[in-house]
N, C-alpha and C positions, 0 to 999 in steps of 0.2 A: 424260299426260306429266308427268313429276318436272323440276322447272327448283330447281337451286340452285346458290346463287353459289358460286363455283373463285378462289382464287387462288392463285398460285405465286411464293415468296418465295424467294431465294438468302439463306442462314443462314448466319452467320459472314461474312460478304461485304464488303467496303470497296466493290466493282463489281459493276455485273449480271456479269452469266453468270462469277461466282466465287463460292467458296462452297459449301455444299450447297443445292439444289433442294430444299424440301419442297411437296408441295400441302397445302392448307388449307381447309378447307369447312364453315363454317358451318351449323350444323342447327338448327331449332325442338326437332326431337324425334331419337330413335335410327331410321334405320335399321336393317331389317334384317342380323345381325352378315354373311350371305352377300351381299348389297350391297354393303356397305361396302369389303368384299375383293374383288369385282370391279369397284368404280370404282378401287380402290388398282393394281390388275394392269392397269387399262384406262391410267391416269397413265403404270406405269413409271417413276418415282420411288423414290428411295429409303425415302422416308417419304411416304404423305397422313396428313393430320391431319384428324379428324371433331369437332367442339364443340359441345354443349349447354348453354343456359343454366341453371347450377345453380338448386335449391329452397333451398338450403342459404345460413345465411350467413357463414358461414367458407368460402365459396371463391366464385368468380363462375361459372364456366365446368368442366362435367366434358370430359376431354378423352381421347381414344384414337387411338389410330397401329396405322397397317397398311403393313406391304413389300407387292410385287409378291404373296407369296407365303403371306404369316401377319402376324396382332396381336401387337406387341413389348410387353414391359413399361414400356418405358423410350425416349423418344428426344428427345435434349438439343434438335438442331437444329430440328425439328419445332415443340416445345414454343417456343420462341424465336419463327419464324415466326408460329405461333398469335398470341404476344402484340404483335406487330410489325401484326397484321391486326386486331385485338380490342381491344387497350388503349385506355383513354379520358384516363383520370388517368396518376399515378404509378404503381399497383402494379395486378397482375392475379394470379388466382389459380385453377388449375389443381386437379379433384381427378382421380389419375392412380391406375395400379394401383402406382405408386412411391409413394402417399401425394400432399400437396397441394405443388406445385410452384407458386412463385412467382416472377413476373419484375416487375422494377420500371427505371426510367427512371434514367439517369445517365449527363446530356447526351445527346450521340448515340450512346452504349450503352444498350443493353439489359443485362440481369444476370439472369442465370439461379440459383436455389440448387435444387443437386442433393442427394442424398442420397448421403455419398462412400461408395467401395466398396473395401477393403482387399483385397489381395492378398500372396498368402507363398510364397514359393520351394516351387516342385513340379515334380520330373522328372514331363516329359511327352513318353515317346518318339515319335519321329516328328516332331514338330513343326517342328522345325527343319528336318528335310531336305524336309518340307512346303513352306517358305518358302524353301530354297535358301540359309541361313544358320546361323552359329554365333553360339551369345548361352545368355547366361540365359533360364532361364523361368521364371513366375510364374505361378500360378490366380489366382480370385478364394477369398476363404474364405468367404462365405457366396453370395457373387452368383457360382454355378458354369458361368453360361454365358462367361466374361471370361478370354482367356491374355493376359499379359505376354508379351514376347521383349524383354529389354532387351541390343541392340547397340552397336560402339564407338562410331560417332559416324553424325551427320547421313547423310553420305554410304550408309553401308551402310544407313539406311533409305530415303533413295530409289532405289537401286540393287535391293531387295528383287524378285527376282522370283517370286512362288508358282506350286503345282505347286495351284489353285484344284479341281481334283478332289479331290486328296488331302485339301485343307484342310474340306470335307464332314465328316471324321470326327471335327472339335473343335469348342470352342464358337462359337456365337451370333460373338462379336466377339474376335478375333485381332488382337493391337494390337503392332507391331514399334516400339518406341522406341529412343530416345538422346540424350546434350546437345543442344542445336540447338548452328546459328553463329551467326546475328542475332538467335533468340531462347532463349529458356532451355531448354526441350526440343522435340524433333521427332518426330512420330510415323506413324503408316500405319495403316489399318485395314481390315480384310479378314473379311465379315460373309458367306461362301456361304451357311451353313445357312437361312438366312433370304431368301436371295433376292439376296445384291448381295455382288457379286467383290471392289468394293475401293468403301466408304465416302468421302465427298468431307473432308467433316467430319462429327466423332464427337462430341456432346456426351456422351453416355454412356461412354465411352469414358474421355475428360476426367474422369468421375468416381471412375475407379480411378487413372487415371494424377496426377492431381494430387498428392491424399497421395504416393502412391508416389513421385514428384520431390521434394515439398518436405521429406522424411527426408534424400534425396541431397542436398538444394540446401543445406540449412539454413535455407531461410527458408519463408516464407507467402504468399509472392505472386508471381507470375510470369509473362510470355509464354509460347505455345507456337504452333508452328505444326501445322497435319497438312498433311504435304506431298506429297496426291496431285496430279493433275494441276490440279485446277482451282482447289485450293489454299485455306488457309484461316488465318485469326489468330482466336484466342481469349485473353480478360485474364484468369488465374486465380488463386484464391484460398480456401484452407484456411481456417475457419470453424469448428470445433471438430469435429462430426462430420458438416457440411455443405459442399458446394465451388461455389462462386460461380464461375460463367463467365460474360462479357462478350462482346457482339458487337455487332456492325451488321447489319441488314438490309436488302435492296432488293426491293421489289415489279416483278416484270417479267411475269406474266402477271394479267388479270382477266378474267371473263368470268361462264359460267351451262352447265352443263352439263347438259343435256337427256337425261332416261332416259323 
């Protein structure tokens, strides 16, 4: 029998049960990569996170993320959690398939620096009547699994209802924004191809969207909320070709999961 520690962090979170759930699991060594993927589908989480003590001394920790259903390149909230279960000091250091991702301490945030991801206007038919709205669309230009829909305001993104079959035929993370009202922009995210109908909070996500506001906004720093149901605040921040997102987290499960 395999016993390793489990814990389950709500990311982005102010409260338990808000936020996104990620699991988190600590490892000596890798797992087999078909393990990995059926403790990730045994969770049902949006993300589990797997961590190995790095050789290397330019990072602490190598780290990988699995959906229900496949290994992602990228996962903001996840990576957050990790550093929320792991961190000793000040800074923690991630090396990911995004390259080496670091979270550091600031007060009762945490601070994420992601790698930003730009996005440029691209008719993508369908899409819209996918999501049961009218809006702009946007790709990503090199990160091609990434659609924009940018809508008039707050409301038409929680109102968003998708046709989630249909949404099968775009990428990875379909991201409906627009100005917020309490906070500077609002967004939704809708991740099927991978496993999960509608994203709680997106830090990957955040990584295209941030640039992509702070052109609109004019400035470099800003709130955003994603306003699915369980709901989420992130503090963000343009960085030259990097985007710093901020959050809180709450540990509400720990235990040992026995294989």
């Amino acid at each position: 029998m395999i016993a390793l520690p489990f814990f389950q962090v709500d990311a982005f979170a102010d409260a338990p049960l808000t936020g996104n759930p990620a699991a988190v699991i600590p490892l000596d060594r890798w797992l087999d990569d078909r393990l990995m993927q059926a403790i990730a589908q045994e969770n049902n989480l949006s993300e589990t996170a797997f961590a190995v003590p790095s050789e290397s001394d330019d990072r602490d920790y190598d780290l990988r993320w699995f959906t229900p259903v496949a290994e992602v390149p990228l996962c903001g909230h996840a990576t957050l959690a990790s550093a929320h279960v792991l961190i000793r000091g000040e800074r923690i250091r991630f090396s990911t398939q995004s390259g080496i991702l670091t979270v550091t301490r600031d007060d009762d945030l945490l601070r994420l620096d992601l790698p930003a991801a730009a996005v440029e206007p691209r008719d993508m038919p369908g899409l819209c009547k996918a999501l049961g709205v009218t809006g702009e669309t946007f790709a990503g230009k090199s990160a091609e699994n990434i659609a924009v829909v940018l809508l008039e305001d707050e409301q038409a993104v929680r109102s968003t209802t998708p046709d989630f079959a249909a949404l099968r035929d775009f990428p990875d993370l379909v991201i409906v924004t627009a100005a917020g009202d309490e906070t500077s922009i609002a967004s939704r995210v809708f991740a099927v191809p991978v496993g999960i109908d509608e994203d709680p909070v997106t830090g990957a996500a955040h990584a295209a969207l941030v640039p992509f506001w702070a052109k609109r906004l004019g400035r470099h720093e800003f709130t955003a909320v994603q306003a699915s149901k369980r709901g989420g605040i992130l503090h963000c921040r343009v960085s030259g070709d990097r985007v710093i997102l901020g959050g809180r987290c709450v540990t509400v499960i720990t235990g040992t999961m026995q294989l």
